[in-house]
Legacy VTK file of the C-alpha trace (Angstrom):
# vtk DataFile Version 3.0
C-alpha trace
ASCII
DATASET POLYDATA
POINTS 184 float
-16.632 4.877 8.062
-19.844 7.474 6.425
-22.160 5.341 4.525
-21.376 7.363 1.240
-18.429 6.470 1.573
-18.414 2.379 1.930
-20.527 2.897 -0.535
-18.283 4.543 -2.845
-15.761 2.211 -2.604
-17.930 -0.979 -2.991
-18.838 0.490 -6.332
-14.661 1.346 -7.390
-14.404 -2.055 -6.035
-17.233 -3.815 -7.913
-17.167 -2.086 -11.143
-13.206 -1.793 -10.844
-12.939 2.025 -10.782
-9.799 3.703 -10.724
-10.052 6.480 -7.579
-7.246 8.638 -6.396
-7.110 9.534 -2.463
-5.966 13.182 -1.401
-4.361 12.953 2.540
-3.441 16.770 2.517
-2.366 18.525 3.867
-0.690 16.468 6.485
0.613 13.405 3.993
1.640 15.380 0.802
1.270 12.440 -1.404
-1.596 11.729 -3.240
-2.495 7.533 -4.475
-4.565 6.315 -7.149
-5.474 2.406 -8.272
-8.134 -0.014 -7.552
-9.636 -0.414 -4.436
-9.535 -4.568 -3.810
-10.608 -4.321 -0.418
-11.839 -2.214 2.483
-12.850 -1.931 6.554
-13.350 0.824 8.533
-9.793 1.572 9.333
-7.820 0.156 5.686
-8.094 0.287 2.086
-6.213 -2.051 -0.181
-5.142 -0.720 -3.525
-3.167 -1.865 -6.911
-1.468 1.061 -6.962
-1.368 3.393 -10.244
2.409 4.497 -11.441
1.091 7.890 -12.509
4.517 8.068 -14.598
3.977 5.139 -16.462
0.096 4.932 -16.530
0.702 1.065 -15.087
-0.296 -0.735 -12.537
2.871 -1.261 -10.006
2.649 -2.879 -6.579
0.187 -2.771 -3.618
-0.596 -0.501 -0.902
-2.757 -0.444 2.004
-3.635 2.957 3.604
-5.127 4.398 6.609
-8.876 5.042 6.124
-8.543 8.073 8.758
-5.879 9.751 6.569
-8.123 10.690 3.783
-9.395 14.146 3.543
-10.909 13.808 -0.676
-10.832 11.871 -3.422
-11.090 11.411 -6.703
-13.023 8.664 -9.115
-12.336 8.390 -12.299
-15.738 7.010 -13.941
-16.836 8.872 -16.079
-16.143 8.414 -20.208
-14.845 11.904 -20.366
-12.685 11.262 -17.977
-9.223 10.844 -19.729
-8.029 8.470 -16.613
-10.800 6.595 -17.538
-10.021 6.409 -20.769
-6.230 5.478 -20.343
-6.905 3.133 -17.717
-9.756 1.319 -20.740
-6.815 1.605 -23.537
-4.070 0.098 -21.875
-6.220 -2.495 -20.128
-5.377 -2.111 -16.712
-6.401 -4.960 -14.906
-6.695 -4.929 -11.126
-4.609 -8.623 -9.404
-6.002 -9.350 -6.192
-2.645 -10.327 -4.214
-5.060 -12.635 -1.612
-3.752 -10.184 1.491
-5.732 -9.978 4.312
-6.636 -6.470 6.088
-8.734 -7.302 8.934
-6.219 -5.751 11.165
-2.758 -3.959 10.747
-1.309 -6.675 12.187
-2.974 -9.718 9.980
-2.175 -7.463 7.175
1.322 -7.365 7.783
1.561 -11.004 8.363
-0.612 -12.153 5.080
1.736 -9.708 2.997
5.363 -11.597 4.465
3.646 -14.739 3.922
3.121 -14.060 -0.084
5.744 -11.120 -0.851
9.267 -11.315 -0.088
9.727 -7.745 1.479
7.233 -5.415 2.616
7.306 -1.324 2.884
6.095 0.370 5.995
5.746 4.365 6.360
4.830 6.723 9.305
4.052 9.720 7.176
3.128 11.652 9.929
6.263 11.056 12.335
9.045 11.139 9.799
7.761 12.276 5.561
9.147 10.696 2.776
10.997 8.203 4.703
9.978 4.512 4.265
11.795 1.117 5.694
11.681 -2.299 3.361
12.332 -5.603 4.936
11.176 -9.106 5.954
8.945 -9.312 9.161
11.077 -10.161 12.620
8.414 -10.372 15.286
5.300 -8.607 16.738
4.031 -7.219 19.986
0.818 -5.931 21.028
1.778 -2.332 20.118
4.813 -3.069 17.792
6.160 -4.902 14.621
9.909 -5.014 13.902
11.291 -5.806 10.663
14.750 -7.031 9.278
15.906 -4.127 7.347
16.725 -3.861 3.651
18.743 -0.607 2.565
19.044 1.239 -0.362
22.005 -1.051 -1.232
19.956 -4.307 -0.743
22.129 -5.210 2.615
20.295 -5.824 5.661
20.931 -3.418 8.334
19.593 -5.028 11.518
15.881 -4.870 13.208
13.576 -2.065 13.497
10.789 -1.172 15.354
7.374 0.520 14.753
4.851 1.471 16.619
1.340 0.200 15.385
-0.108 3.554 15.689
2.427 5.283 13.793
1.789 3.141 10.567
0.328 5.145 7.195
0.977 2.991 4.790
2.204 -0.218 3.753
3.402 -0.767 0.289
4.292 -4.636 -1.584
4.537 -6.242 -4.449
6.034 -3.185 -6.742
8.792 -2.903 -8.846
11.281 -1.348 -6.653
10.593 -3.794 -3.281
10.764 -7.247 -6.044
14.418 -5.543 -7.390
16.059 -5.001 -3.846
14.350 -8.106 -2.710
15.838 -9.755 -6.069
19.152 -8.223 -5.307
19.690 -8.904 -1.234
21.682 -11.721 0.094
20.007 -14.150 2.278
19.192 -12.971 5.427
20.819 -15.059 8.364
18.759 -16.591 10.893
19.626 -15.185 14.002
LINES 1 185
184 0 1 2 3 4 5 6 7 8 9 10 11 12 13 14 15 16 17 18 19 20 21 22 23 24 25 26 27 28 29 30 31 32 33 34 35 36 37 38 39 40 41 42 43 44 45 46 47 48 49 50 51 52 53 54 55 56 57 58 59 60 61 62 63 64 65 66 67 68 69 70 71 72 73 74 75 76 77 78 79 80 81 82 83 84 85 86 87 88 89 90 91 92 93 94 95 96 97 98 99 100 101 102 103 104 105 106 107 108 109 110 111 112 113 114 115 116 117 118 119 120 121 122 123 124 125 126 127 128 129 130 131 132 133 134 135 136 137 138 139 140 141 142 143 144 145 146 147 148 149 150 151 152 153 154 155 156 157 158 159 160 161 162 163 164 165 166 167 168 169 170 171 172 173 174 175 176 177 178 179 180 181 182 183
């Protein structure tokens, strides 16, 4: 990771500045919220619902993805100054990104689902569940659908990992909404 740029997000971080990342043109969508922490290959955000103008859920995303970005800090800003009037107020969730694979852990240990995405292999598809087991290049998760029932394991290859997402609206309602997954 640049200098600038560590140092860029120790200040969002510090002075909680809301930033937006731009991963185009090969992840189309763009992500805005805090930055709570950072390495050289993760960033952890409290994710902006541009919609809503709210703070919903978690992600962490792939340093290496990020082409530009976008901080909001100055006062004539008008991100700045929606973020000031409705008060948003970054949560640490107390996740741990030291690695993809701690950070996948730390989030099923305090969330009851978790969101993974391999932008670059498959788009707009993403896979919700509860954490089955871990190997050296892969992590395999009990799988929520759209209908909160589970579907059976799948697998992911570390490398292919963008983005995880937790803690949101939509993850907490299926989660919410699932029947107990059977220990196998």
């Amino acid at each position: 990771m640049h200098a600038r740029f560590k140092a860029l997000l120790k200040r969002c971080q510090d002075k909680r500045i809301l930033i937006e990342f731009d991963r185009r043109p090969q992840i189309s969508e763009r992500v805005a919220g805090f930055v709570l922490d950072f390495n050289d290959s993760w960033i952890l955000l409290h994710l902006l619902e541009w919609n809503t103008f709210t703070l919903n859920g978690y992600i962490v995303i792939r340093v290496q993805d990020i082409k530009r970005q976008n901080v909001f800090d100055k006062e004539s800003c008008w991100q700045h100054k929606a973020a000031k009037v409705n008060k948003l107020k970054p949560v640490d969730p107390g996740v741990s990104i030291c690695s993809l694979e701690e950070a996948v852990r730390s989030v099923c240990r305090k969330f009851p689902v978790i969101t993974i995405e391999k932008e670059l292999v498959v788009g707009d598809a993403c896979w919700i569940g509860r954490l089955a087991e871990f190997t050296p290049k892969t992590v395999s998760i009990h799988d929520l659908n759209t209908k909160a029932e589970w579907k059976g394991k799948v697998k992911f290859n570390l490398k292919d990992i963008t983005r995880l997402a937790f803690g949101g609206g939509y993850e907490a309602a299926l989660a919410l909404s699932a029947k107990k997954l059977r220990k196998i």
